[in-house]
N, C-alpha and C positions, 0 to 999 in steps of 0.2 A: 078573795071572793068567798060569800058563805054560802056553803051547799046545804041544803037543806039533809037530819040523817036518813032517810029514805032513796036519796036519791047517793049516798056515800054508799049504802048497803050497795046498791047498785052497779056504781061505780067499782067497787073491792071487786064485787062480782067478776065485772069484765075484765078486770085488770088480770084475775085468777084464773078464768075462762083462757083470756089469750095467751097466759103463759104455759098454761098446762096446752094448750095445742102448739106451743111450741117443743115441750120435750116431748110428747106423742109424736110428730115427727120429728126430732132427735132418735128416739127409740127405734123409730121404724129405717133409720137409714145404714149403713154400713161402718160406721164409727164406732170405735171404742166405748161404752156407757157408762159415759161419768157424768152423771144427771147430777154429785152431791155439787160439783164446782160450778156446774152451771146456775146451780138453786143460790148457794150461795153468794151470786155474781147479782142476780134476779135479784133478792134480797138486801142485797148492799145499794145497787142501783135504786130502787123503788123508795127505800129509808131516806138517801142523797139528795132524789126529787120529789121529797113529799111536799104537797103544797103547791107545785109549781104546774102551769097550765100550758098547753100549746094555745096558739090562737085561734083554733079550732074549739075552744071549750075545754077539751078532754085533758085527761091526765097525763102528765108531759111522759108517763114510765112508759106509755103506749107506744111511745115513738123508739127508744130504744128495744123494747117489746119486737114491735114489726120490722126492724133492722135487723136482727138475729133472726125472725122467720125469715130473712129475704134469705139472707147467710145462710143457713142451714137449709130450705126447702128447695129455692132457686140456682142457688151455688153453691149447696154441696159440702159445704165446710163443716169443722166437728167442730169439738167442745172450747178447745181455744180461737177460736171466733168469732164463736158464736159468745162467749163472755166477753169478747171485747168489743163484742159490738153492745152488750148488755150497759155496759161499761162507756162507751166513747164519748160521751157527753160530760162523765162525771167531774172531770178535770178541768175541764172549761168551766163550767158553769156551776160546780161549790167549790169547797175549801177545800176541799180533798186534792192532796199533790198524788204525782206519780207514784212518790217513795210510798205513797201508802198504799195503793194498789198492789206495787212491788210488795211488798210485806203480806199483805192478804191472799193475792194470786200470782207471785212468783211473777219471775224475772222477763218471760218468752210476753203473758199476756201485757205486763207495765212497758214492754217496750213500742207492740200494735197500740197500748192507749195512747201513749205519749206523740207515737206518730200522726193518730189522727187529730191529735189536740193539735198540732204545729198545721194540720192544713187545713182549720176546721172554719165554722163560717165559709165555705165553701174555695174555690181554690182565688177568685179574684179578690180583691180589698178594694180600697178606694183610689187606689194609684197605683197607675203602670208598673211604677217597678217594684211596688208590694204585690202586683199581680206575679208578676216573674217570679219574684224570691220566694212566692209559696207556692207556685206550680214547681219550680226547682226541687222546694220543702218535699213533694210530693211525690215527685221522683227519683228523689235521694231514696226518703223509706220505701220508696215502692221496691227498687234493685235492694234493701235489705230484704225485706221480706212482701214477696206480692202479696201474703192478706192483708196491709195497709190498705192497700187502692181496691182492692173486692170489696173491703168492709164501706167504704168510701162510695162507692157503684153504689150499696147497697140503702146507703143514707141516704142517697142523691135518689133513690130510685123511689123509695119511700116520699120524702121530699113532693117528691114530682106528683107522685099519687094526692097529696093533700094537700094541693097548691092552692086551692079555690077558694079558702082561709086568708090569702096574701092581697095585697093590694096592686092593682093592677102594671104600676109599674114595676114591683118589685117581682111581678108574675113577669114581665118580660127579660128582664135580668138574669131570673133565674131559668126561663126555658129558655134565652140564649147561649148563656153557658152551657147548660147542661149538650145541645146541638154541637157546640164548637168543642168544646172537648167529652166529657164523662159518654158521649155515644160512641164516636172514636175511639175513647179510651177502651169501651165493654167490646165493641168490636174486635179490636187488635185484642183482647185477653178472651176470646173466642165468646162470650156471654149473648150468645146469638139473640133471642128470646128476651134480653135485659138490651139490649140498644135497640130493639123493633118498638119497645114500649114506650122507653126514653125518646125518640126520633117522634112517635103518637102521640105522644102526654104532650110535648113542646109544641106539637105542631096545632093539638085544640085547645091550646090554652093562648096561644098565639094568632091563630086563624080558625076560631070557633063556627063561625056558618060556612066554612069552605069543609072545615073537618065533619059538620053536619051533613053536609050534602055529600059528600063521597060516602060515610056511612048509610045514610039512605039509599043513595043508587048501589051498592053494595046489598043493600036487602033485599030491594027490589029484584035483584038479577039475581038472586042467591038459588033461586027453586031452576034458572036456567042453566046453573054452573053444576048444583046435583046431577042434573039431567045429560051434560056433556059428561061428566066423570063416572059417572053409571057404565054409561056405552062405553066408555074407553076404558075403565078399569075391568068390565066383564072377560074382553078375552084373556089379560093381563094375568087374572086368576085364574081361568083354567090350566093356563103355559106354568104358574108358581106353582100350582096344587101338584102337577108332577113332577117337581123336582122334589117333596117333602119334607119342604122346611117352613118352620111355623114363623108364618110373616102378617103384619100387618097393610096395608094400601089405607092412606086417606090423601085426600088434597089439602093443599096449601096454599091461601087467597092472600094476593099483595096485602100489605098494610096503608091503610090511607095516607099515610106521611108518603111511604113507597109512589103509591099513583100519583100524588098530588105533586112531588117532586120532578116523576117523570113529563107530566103534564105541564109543570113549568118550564122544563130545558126542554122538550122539541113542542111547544106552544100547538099543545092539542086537546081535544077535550074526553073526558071522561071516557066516551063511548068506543074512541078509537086506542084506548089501554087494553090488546090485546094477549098478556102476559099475565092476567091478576089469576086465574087460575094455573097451578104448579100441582104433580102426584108426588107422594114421597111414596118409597117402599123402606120398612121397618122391618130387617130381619134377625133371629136369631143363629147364630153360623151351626153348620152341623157339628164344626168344633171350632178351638182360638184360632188353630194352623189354619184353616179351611176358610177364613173370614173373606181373604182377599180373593179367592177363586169362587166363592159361593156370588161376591160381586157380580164378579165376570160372567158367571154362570146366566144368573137372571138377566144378566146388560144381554148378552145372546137370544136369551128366550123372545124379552121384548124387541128387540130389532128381527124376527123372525113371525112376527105382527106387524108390527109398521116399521114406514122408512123410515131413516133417521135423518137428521141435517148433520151433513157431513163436516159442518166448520163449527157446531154446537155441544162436544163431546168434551167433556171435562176430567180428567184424570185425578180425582183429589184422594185415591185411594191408596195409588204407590207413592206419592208426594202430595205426604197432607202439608197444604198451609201452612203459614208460620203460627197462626193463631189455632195450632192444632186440630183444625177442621179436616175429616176426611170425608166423601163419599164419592160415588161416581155421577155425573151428572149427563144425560143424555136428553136432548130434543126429538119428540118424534110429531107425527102429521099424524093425526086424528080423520078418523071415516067422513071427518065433519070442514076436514080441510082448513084446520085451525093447528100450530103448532103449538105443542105442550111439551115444557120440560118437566124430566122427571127424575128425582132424588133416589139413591138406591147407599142403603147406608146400612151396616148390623146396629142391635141396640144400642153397643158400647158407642158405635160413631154418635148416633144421635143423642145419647146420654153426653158425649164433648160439646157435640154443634150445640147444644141447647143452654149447657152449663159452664161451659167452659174447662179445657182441660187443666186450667189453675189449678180446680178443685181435686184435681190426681195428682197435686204437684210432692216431691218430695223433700219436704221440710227440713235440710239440711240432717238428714238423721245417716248420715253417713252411706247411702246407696251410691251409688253410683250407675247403676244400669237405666239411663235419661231416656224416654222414649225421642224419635228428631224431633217431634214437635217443644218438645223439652227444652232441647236444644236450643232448638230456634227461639225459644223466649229467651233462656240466657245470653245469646247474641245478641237479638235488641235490645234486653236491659245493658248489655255492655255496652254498645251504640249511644243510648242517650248517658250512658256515665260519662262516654268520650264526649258530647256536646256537653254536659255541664260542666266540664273542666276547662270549656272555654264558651262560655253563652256570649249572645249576641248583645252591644251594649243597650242597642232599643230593646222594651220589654216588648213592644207588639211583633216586632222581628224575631225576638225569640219562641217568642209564642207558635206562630206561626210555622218559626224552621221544625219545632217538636212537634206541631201538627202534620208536616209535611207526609207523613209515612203512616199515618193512623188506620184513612180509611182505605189505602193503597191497597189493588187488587196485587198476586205474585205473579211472578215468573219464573222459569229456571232456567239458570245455565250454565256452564259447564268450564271448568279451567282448562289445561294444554294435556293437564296428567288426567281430566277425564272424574275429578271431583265435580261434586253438584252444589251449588252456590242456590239460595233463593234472593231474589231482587224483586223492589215493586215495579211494575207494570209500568212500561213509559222509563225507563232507565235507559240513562246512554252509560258509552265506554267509556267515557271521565266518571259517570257514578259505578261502574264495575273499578275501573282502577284504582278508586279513593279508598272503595271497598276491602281493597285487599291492603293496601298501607299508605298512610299520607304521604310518604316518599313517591311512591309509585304513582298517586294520583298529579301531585303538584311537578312530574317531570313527565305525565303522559305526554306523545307526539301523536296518537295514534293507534289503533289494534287491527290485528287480523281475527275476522268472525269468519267462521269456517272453512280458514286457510285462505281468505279475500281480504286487501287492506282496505279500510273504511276509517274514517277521521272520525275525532272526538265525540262527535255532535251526533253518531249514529244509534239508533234506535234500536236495544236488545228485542228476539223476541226467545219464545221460551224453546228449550231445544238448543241453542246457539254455544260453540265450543269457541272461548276468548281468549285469548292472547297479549296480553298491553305492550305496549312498544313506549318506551322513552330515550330522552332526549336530558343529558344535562344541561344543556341552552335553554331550555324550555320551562317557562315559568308564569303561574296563573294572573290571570288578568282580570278585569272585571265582566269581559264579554262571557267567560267561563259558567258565572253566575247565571245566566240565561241558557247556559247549555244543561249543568245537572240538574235534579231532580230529587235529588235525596238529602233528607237532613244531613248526615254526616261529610257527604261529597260539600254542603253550601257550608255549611259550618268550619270547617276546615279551609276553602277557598278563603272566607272573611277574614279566620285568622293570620293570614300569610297576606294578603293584604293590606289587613290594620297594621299590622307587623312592619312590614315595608313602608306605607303612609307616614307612621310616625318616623321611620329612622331619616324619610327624604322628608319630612317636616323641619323635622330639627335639623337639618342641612341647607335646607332652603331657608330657615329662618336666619341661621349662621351669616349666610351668603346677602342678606337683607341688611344685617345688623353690621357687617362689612362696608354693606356701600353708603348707609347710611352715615358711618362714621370716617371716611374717606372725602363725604362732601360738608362736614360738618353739622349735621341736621341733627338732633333730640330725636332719638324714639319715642313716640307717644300715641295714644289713640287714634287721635287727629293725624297725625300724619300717618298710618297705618288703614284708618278708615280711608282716607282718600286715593291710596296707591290703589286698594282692594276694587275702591268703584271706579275709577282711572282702567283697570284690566279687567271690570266686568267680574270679579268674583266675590261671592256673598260673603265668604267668612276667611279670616284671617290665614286660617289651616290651610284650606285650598290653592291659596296666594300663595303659602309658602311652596307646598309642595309642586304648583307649577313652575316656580324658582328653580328648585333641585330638578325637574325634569327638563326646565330648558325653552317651558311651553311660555314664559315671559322674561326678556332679558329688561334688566334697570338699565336706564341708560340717563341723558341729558332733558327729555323730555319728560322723564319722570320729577327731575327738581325743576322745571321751570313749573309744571304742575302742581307741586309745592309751593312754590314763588308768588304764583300768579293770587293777583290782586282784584277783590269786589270793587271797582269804582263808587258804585251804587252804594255802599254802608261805607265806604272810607277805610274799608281795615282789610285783611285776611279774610278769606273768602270761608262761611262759617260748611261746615259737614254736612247740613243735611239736605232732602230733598224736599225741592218746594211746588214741586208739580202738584195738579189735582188727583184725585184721588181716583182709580178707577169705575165705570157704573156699577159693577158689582160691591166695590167695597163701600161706596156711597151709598148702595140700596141697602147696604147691611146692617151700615152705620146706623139709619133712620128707623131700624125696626129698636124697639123696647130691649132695653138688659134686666135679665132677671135679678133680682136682690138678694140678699143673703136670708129674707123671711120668708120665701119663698116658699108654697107649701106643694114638696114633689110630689107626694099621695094623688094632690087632683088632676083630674081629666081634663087636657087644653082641650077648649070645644072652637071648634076652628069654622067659624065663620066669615063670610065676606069682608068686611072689616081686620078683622085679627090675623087674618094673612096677608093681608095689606100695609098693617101699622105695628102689631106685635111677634109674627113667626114669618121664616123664610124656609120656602117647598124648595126641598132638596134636587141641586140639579141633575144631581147621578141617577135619581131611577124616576125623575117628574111625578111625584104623585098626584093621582086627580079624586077628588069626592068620590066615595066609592074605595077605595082601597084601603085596605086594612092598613093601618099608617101608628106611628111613634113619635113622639117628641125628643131632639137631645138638647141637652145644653153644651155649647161649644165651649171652646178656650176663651173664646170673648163674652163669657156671658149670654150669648144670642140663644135662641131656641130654634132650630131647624130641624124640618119634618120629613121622615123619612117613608117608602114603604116599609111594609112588615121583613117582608122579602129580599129585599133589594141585601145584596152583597155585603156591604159597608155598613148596613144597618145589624147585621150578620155580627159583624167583629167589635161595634161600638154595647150592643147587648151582654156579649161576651166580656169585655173588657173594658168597658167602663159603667157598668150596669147602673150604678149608683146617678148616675146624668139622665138614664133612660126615663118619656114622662108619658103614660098615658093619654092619648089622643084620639077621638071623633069627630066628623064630619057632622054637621048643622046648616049647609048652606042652601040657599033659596035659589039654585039655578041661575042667578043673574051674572056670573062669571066666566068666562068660556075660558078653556085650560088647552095646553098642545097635546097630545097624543099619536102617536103613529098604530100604520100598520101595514100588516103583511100581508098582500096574497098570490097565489101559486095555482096556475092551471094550466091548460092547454090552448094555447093562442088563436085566434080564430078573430075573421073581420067585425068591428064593432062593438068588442068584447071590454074594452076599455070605458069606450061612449057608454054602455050599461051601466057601467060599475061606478063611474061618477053622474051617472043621472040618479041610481040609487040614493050617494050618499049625499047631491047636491037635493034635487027637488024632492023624494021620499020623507028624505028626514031632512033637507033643509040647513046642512052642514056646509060650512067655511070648508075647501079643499085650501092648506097651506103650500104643500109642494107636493110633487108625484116625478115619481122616477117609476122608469118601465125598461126591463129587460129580458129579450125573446131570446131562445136558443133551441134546434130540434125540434122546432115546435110547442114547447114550454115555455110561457111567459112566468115573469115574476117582478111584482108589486109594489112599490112602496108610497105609502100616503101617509102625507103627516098633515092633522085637523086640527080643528077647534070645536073643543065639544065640553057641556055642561058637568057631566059628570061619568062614571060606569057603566051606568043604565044604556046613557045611548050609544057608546061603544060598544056594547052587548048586542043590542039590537040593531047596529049596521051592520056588524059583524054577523048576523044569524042573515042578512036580508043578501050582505056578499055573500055565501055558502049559498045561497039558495039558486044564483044566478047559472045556467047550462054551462060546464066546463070550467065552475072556478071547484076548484079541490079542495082548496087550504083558504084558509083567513086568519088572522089574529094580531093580538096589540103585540107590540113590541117594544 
């Protein structure tokens, strides 16, 4: 591309502009000031990419540029970082190998480059189990050195920022990854402030007029949330000025991913998000020692202002998180009769919650004095070392088991000697006893939680003193898998499983290959395929293994089975099946396969016709006109459409993004679609008759089915319609609300 030199003057300009505001803040932060290595790193990288452009226009240096400000202003990191992040493109994308990084900047930064080159292009590929082997890639170097996956955060985060350059399906790819894991990922490495942004950026790039309109109602209400925080932070500050410590008070408004998520798991709307206003208090300790009683101090003051809710009291300040989060967290009841939580944290905590305590981490320089949260991160990276020593063979299983624990809330509790254990939230005592050693977990029988027996499948809560009881008899099963809860506790159950499977496979294949040869029969396909559908099991393995368990004995009926003769063809009756095909696989059949010239860039525009003869609406979340929707391409070629939202659309973004196709609505109303819904109120004579005269004669709607269930005096709802499109879901929905005593409404 020829730039014209006017606009290169330009260009140099900016490229000089953003780099010197990255060492001004270098300079300004707490690190060592080695501004020559950093220049250096600038200089090599900007040489490497000259000429080369993002698809944004701009000059590709910008993007390593902005990945060092993320590194260094947002997380904190010094000079070796912040060059490798200057740096992490270069190996990829020219000639330049590692060895010569190595050689230029020494051995610590050529090994962060080298890591991010192996997980680069982001963590999925174009196949499952290239998706595994470089999220694995990425956890390997993460347990060498966590600024691998900071710097990573930091590219993704960038990334996300300058998404609006990308084509829309490569835009849903990329903000579904980025939700399924690197928001997870910032979370669990405490980057509080860097996964609110990541969770926002996805969710208006994904659902742009939903993420419009919570920002607007957010404005709207913004002069009425001033106005609650006023009143309520007024006495707050009198009670803080005489204790004499120099403190900050601001509020803190949900983030629209935040409401919009809550909004979708309890199906309510905007106005009834009760929660988007939070106070933090920001203080400096009168001294280090004095940090955790200066907490306590102010948690007094304000509970001698208002009450507090006594089940809303959070302790993260004697037991910070594993993600080194501390503060103390308290709800109280405003003059206004509206419950506010409130943050109470010294600078140092909020300088953690914000940036993460990575950015404190001690770089192997021989300390040894780990604060717990320290700690606590070296125990999770040992956790998933111990899951990649034995990963799951499906890559979306594995996926999945190392997400299990990302966004997990903690718990604590306690062994027999009265040590403190953290667990996530939702832990039973199979995942406490996995916990402490795979022996102990694969021979649990049972535990006593505070000196009470309680069986496997019970419910840790925090506080709880445990005890594991085993049993040599006792040995895991696959119901076990529905009891744990944690990657380590599932990962470990599978292996001892698969373990077992294979040793009774190859016993029962044994025992097969026995009686086969006892009645004179050839081993072959054919007669392996027929025994397998003869006992009802799909695949060979399973056959065997019900063999060795007992759950199918061979017997005489198995060779007349063999034996038995087609009249009809005159010969051996051939393997396959000749039934019809089911309605669903027959309507699937009928729709269009997409071709190898297929161009994914464009937007399937889904009209009356093309959902008819070229795409099939996903049955798992029914999309109707009106929803924000996706195209994938399946295993058969087909095209089926999902919502944006919908769970499954969730993981198929994430991991198979390359299939994901940009899709809109075009249709002219002449379709009616199913839809359900919900409603909830207080039951009263003739309360039903309204509500289907509403949505029969108002609007003129097909009622499909209706279930009604009273109890207490509270009725609840369920109607499934036929309706054109969102529109008039919306607006039966606003006309049920409106009716005397219905409370709730909504699609489900």
């Amino acid at each position: 591309m020829d730039v014209p030199m006017n606009d290169v003057t330009l260009e140099e300009q900016m490229v000089n502009d953003a780099f010197q505001h990255l060492i001004d803040s270098y300079l300004a932060s707490k690190h060592r000031k080695k501004v020559d290595i950093i220049t250096k790193a600038f200089n090599f990288a900007k040489h490497a990419h000259k000429g080369v452009r993002r698809l944004s226009g701009e000059p590709y240096i910008m993007h390593p540029i902005a990945v060092a400000q993320i590194v260094c202003s947002e997380i904190g990191l010094g000079s070796t970082s912040i060059c490798s992040a200057l740096l992490h493109d270069v190996v990829e994308d020219t000639d330049y190998t590692v060895e010569d990084i190595e050689n230029m900047f020494g051995a610590k930064i050529a090994q962060i480059v080298d890591g991010l080159t192996k997980i680069s292009g982001g963590i999925f590929g174009d196949h499952a189990s290239a998706q595994a082997e470089n999220f694995k890639k990425l956890l390997l170097t993460m347990s060498d050195d966590i600024r691998v996956i900071l710097i990573k955060i930091a590219d993704r985060l960038h990334n996300m920022r300058t998404l609006g350059s990308q084509a829309v399906n490569k835009q849903y790819k990329i903000a579904g990854e980025t939700l399924y894991i690197y928001a997870p990922l910032a979370n669990r490495l405490g980057l509080n402030s860097i996964k609110t942004e990541l969770e926002d950026l996805s969710f208006k790039f994904e659902h742009p007029e939903e993420y419009a309109s919570i920002e607007s109602k957010l404005r709207a209400t913004q002069a009425e949330r001033d106005s609650v925080f006023d009143e309520f932070a007024a006495p707050i500050r009198a009670q803080l000025d005489k204790l004499g410590l120099n403190y900050e008070i601001k509020q803190r408004v949900k983030s629209p991913y935040s409401i919009w998520h809550k909004m979708q798991a309890k199906h309510i709307p905007f106005e009834e998000i009760y929660d988007i206003l939070a106070v933090r208090i920001i203080f400096d300790p009168i001294d280090i020692d004095t940090e955790l009683n200066d907490c306590f101090d102010i948690y007094v003051k304000l509970c001698k202002i208002y009450t507090s809710h006594p089940d809303r009291t959070r302790d993260w300040v004697s037991h910070p998180k594993a993600n080194g989060y501390q503060a103390l967290h308290v709800t109280l009841m405003s003059k206004q009769g509206e419950w506010i939580e409130v943050q109470i944290r010294s600078r140092r905590m909020d300088d953690i919650a914000e940036k993460g305590f990575a950015a404190h981490w001690k770089y192997k320089d021989g300390e040894k004095n780990e604060t717990a949260a320290e700690q606590e991160l070296d125990k999770w990276l040992a956790t998933i070392k111990e899951i990649l020593d034995d990963p799951q063979p499906d890559a979306m299983d594995f996926l999945d088991t190392i997400k299990l624990n990302l966004f997990a809330s903690e718990i604590f509790v306690f062994t027999p000697k009265g040590e403190i254990r953290t667990m996530p939230a939702g832990s039973t005592t199979l995942d406490f006893a996995f916990s402490i050693h795979t022996f102990v977990g694969s021979h649990c029988i049972g535990a006593k939680v505070n000196h009470k027996l309680v069986p496997i499948n019970y419910k840790l809560q925090s506080g709880d003193q445990v005890e594991i009881l085993t049993s040599k008899s006792v040995r895991p099963t696959r119901e076990w898998l529905a009891i744990v809860t944690t990657a380590k506790a599932t990962t470990k159950i599978l292996s001892i499983l698969r373990k077992e499977e294979r040793e009774a496979r190859k016993s029962g294949e044994a025992m097969f290959d026995e009686f086969l040869k006892a009645h004179d029969i050839e081993k072959n396909t054919l007669v392996i395929d027929k025994l397998c559908k003869l006992h009802d099991y799909a695949k060979p393995d399973a056959f065997y293994v019900a063999i060795a368990e007992g759950k199918v004995i061979l017997s005489t009926n198995d060779i007349d089975a063999l034996k038995e003769k087609d009249e009809s063809v005159g010969g051996w009756k051939k393997l396959f099946a000749f039934g019809k095909k089911t309605n669903k696989q027959a309507k699937k059949k009928d729709k269009e396969m997409v071709g190898p010239d297929f161009d994914k860039k464009k937007i399937l525009s889904l009209t009356e016709d093309s959902i008819q003869t070229k795409y099939t609406l996903c049955e798992c979340c029914k999309p109707i006109p009106g929803d924000s929707v996706m195209g994938y391409i399946d295993d058969d070629k087909h095209i089926v459409i999902h919502k944006l939202q919908c769970p499954n659309a969730e993981k198929l973004k994430a991991n198979h993004g390359n299939r994901v196709l940009g899709a809109k609505w075009t249709m002219s109303r002449l379709i009616l679609f199913p839809v359900s819904i919900q409603v909830k109120g207080f039951d009263k004579l003739g309360l039903l008759h309204e509500m289907t005269q509403v949505i029969s004669q108002l609007h003129g709607v097909n009622i499909r089915k209706l279930s009604v269930e009273c109890e207490g005096g509270i009725f609840e709802c369920s109607i499934q319609m036929y309706v054109h499109d969102t529109r008039e879901v919306d607006e039966i929905i606003k006309s049920l609300r409106d009716i005397k005593d219905v409370k709730e409404a909504s699609r489900i």
